[in-house]
C-alpha positions as CSV (number, residue, x, y, z in Angstrom):
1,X,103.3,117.6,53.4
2,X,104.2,114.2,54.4
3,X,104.1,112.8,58.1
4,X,106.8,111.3,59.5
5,X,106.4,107.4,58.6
6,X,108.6,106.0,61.7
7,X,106.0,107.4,63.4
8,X,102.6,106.7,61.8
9,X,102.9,104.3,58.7
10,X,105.5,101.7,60.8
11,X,103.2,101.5,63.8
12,X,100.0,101.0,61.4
13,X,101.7,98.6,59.3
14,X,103.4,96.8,62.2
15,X,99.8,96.7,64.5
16,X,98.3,95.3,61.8
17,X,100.8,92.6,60.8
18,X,100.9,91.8,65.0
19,X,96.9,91.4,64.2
20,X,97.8,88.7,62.0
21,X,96.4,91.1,59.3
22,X,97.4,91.4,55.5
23,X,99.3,94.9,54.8
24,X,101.3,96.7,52.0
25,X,103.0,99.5,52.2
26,X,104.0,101.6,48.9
27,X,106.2,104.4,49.3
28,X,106.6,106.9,46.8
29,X,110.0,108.7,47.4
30,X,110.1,112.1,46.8
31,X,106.4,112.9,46.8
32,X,104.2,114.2,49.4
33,X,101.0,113.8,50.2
34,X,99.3,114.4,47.1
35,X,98.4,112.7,44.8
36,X,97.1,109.9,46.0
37,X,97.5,107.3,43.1
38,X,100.7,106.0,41.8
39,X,101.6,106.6,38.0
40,X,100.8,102.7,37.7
41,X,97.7,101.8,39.8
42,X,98.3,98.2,39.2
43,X,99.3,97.3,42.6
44,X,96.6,98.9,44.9
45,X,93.8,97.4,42.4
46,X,95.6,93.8,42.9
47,X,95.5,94.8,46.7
48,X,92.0,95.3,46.3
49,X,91.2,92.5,44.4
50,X,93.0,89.6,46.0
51,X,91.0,91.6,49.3
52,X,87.4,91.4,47.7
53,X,88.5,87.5,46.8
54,X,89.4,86.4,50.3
55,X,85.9,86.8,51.6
């Protein structure tokens, strides 16, 4: 199942950006929780690479 995202995702994403953090959100509409990846991974390995680049 999928939890609510007004009331989980939103906060996270919006404590993190009041951090003066660096946050994406991808939502996949119409799937749960599972599975994990997206059909195209390319985003969340940019996410991570542009992450490991900033240190």
């Amino acid at each position: 199942e999928v939890v609510p995202v007004p009331d989980n995702t939103d906060l996270f994403e919006k404590k993190i950006l009041e951090a003066g953090g660096n946050i994406k959100v991808i939502h996949k509409p119409g799937i749960g929780h599972h599975p994990h990846s997206l059909p195209d991974p390319t985003p969340i390995v940019q996410f991570i690479l542009n992450a490991v680049n900033m240190k």
